[in-house]
N, C-alpha and C positions, 0 to 999 in steps of 0.2 A: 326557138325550140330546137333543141336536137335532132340528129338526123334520124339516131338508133331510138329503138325500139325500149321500153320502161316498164317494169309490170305496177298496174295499178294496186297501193298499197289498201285502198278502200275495199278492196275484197279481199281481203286475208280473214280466215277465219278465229276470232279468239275464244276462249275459253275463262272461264274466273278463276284465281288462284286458289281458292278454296279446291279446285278437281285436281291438281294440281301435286303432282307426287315429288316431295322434295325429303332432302337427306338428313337436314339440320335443323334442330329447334331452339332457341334460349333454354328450353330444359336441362339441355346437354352442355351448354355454353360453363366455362368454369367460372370460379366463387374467389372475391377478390380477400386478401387476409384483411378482417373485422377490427383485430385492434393489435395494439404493440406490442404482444405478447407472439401471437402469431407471424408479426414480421417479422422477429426477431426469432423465431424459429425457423422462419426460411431462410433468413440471413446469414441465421449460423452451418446453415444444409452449406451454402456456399462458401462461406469461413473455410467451412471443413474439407473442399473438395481438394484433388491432389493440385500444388502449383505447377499443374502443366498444360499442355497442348491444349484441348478446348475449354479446361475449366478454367486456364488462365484467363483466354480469349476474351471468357464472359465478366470474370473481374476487373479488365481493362474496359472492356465497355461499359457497365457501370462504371467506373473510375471516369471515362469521358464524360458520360453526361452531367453527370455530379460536377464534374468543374467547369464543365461550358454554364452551366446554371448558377452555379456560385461565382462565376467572373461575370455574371446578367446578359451570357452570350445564349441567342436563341440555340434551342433543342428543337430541329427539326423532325418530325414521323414523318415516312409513306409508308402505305399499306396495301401489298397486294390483295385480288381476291382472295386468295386461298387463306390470308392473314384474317380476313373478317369471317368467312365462315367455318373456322375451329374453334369459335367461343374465347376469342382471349380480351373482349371489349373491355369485361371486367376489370382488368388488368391494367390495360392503357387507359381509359378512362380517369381513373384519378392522377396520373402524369398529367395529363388535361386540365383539371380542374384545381389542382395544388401548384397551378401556374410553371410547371418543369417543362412542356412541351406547350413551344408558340407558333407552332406552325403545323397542319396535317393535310397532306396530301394522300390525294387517290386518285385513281384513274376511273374510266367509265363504271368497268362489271362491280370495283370494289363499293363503287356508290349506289349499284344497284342492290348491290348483297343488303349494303348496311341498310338504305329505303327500306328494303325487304323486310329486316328481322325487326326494325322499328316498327312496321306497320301491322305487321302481321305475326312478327314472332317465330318467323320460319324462311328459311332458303334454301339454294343448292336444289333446283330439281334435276330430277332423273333426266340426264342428255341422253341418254342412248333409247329408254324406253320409248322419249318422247318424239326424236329423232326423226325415226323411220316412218310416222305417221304425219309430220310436218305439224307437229303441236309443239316443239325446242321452241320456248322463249314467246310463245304466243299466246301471252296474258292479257285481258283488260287491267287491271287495276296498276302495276308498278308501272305501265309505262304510261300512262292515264297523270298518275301522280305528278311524276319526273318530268312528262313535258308542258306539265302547265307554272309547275315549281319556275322549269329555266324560263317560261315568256313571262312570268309574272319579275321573275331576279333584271329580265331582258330592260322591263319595262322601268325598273327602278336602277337599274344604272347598278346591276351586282353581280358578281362570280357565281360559276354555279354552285359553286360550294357549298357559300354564304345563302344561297336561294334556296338551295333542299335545306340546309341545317334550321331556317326558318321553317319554311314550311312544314316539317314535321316536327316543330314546336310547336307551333301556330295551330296544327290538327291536332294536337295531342294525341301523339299517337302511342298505342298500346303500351308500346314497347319500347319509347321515347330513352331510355335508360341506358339501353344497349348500343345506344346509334354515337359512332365517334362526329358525324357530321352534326349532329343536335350539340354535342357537348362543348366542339368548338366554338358552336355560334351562341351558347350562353356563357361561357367562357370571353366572350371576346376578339379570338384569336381568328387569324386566317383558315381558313380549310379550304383549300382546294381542290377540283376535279379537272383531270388532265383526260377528254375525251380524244380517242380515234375514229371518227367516222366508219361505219359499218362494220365496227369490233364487238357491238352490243347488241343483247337480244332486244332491244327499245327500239333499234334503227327499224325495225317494222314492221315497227306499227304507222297505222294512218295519222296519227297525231304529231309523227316526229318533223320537225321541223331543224332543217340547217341553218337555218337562221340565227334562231334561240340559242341552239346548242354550241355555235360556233361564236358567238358574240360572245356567249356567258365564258366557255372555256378558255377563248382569247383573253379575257378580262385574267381569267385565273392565272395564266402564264404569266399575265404584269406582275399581278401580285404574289408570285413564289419569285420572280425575278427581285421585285421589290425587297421581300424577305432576306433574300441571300445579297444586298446592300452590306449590309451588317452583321453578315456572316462569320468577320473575322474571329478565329477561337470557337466555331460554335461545331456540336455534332450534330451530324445528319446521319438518322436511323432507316435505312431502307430497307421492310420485311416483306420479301416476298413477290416483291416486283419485278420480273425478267427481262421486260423491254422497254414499254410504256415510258415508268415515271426512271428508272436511268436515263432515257434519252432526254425525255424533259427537264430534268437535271441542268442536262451536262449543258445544254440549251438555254436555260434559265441564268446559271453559273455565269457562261460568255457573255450573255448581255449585260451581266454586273460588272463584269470585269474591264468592257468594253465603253462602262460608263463611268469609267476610272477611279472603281472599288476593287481594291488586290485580293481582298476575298483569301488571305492565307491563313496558314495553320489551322483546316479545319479537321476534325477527327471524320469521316466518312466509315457507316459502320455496315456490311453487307450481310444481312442473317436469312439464311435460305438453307430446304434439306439438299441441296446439290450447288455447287460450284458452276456458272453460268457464263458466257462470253461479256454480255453487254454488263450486266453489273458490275465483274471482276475489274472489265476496264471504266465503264464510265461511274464506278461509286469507289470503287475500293482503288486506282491505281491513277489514272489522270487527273481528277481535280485536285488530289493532294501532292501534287509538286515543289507548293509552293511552304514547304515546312510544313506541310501536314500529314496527317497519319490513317493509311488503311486496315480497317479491319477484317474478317472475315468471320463471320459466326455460321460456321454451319450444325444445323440439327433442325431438329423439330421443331416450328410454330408453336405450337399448343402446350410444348414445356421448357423452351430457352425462352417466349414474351412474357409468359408467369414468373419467373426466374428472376431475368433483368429488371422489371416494372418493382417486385419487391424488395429485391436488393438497393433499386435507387430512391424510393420511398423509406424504406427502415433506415438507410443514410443519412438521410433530410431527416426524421425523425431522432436519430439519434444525437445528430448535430445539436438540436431542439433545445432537447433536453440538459444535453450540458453544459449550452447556454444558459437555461433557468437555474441549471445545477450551482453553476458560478456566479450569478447572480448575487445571491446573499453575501457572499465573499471580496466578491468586487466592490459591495456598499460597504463592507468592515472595513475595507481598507482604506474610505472615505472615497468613495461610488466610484465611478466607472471611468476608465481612461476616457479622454475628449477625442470624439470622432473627426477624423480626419473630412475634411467637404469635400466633395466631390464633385470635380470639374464637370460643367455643363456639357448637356449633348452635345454631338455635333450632327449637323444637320446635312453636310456637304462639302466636297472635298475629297480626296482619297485615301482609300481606305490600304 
């Protein structure tokens, strides 16, 4: 036992989130383009922009993902909070599910946002109102959810990622639609959650457990480590994150690299409204040393991820199309050049 003194977490008062005054709903959340006509009108909004300073930014970043995905190199996402509660799920969501982005990382608040708007359809409560009354973050139900998600992931041997993106599959939850953690775990792909101990309004409650939380998130640091094995050529998208998932990163990165994967020429892509210490260094300027390239995207959340997500969907789409376009013409000619094989994975060795 400790020498000092602990406040008993069994008597904290909670409240249900229904009493619960928040900022954000899926109502407000934006509406992703419906069909190719629409993409293709956003696409031409960017066509059309001047070739310079941030409207280049944003064509070159499209242009990265686009070719890490066409040479089969993962497209990394992370997502700050403030990323998940402007309504851009929309948006990112079919990146997801169109197989473009194989990997999504979050940290704690961004995985309680997304629980949030999945379950309930709402988040962002009033910190100030609630503040001064010691009702900030003192719900039953999300953190109820969250810590039985990570002992039930504990138990089966899973990241907490993977154990919330279940579980609000498995509950079907309202709002199932909206949550990037559901979509990567029907999808397939990794999602992970990068927790900090006592950064989260969940830390206190009576149900949290460091146990759970620390086992499941440790698990998730393998596997974003894992990830970035096979990083060589691949972009990594970081919206919105200031300390958190940069430091996780650059942390993840060195233990691939330390596992004698060189890990170069990655595009590392920084979109935030302000310019930032630890991102500028640990996303946009140190890991790309090794022939690779920093970006920096500054503006708005809510209209440079609408932006980018359709401009790299209308790509792939158009790509599509003039493949089927040339199709008929390649069989005139007596069908289709013979596809070159492609040399087996490699499983091991360095990268």
């Amino acid at each position: 036992m400790s020498r000092y003194g602990e406040v008993d977490l069994t008597a904290v008062t909670l409240l249900s989130v229904k009493d619960r005054l928040t900022k954000v709903g899926v109502a407000q959340f934006g509406r992703a383009a419906s069909s190719p006509e629409e993409l293709a009108a956003v696409a031409g909004v960017i066509d059309r922009l001047p070739d310079l300073l941030g409207a280049r930014v944003l064509r070159d970043t499209v242009d990265a993902v686009v070719a890490s995905h066409a040479a089969g190199r993962p497209v990394v996402l992370f997502a700050g909070a403030h990323v998940v509660k402007v309504g851009v799920q929309p948006f990112l969501i079919p990146l997801i599910e169109r197989g473009v982005v194989r990997h999504v990382g979050l940290h704690g608040a961004g995985a309680i946002h997304d629980v949030e708007v999945a379950l309930f359809g709402s988040t962002s409560e009033d910190v100030e109102a609630n503040l001064a009354a010691g009702a900030f973050g003192m719900v039953r139900e999300t953190p109820e959810f969250f810590h039985a998600a990570a002992a039930a992931g504990r138990a089966r041997g899973e990241g907490l990622g993977e154990a919330l993106g279940r579980a609000l599959v498995e509950a079907d939850a309202p709002h199932v639609g909206h949550s990037l953690l559901a979509a990567a775990w029907r999808a397939g792909i990794p999602a992970t959650v990068h927790v900090a101990l006592g950064t989260d309004t969940i830390h206190a409650h009576p149900a949290a457990s460091g146990a759970d939380l620390g086992e499941t998130t440790m698990r998730d640091f393998r596997i974003l480590a894992h990830t970035l094995l096979e990083a060589r050529g691949a972009t990594v998208l970081n919206l919105g994150s200031a300390v958190i998932l940069p430091e996780v990163f650059l942390k993840a990165l060195a233990t691939a690299r330390n596992l004698g994967h060189r890990v170069a020429r990655v595009t590392m892509v920084n979109c935030d409204f302000v310019r930032q210490y630890r991102p500028e260094r640990n996303i946009v300027e140190r890991p790309t040393r090794l022939a690779g390239r920093g970006i920096s995207l500054i503006g708005h959340h809510e209209i440079l991820v609408p932006l980018l997500a359709a401009g790299v969907i209308e790509r792939f789409g158009a790509a599509k199309a003039k493949k089927a376009a040339d199709a008929p013409r390649r069989a005139a000619k007596g069908g289709a050049s013979p596809r070159k094989r492609r040399p087996a994975a490699r499983t091991g060795g360095k990268r």
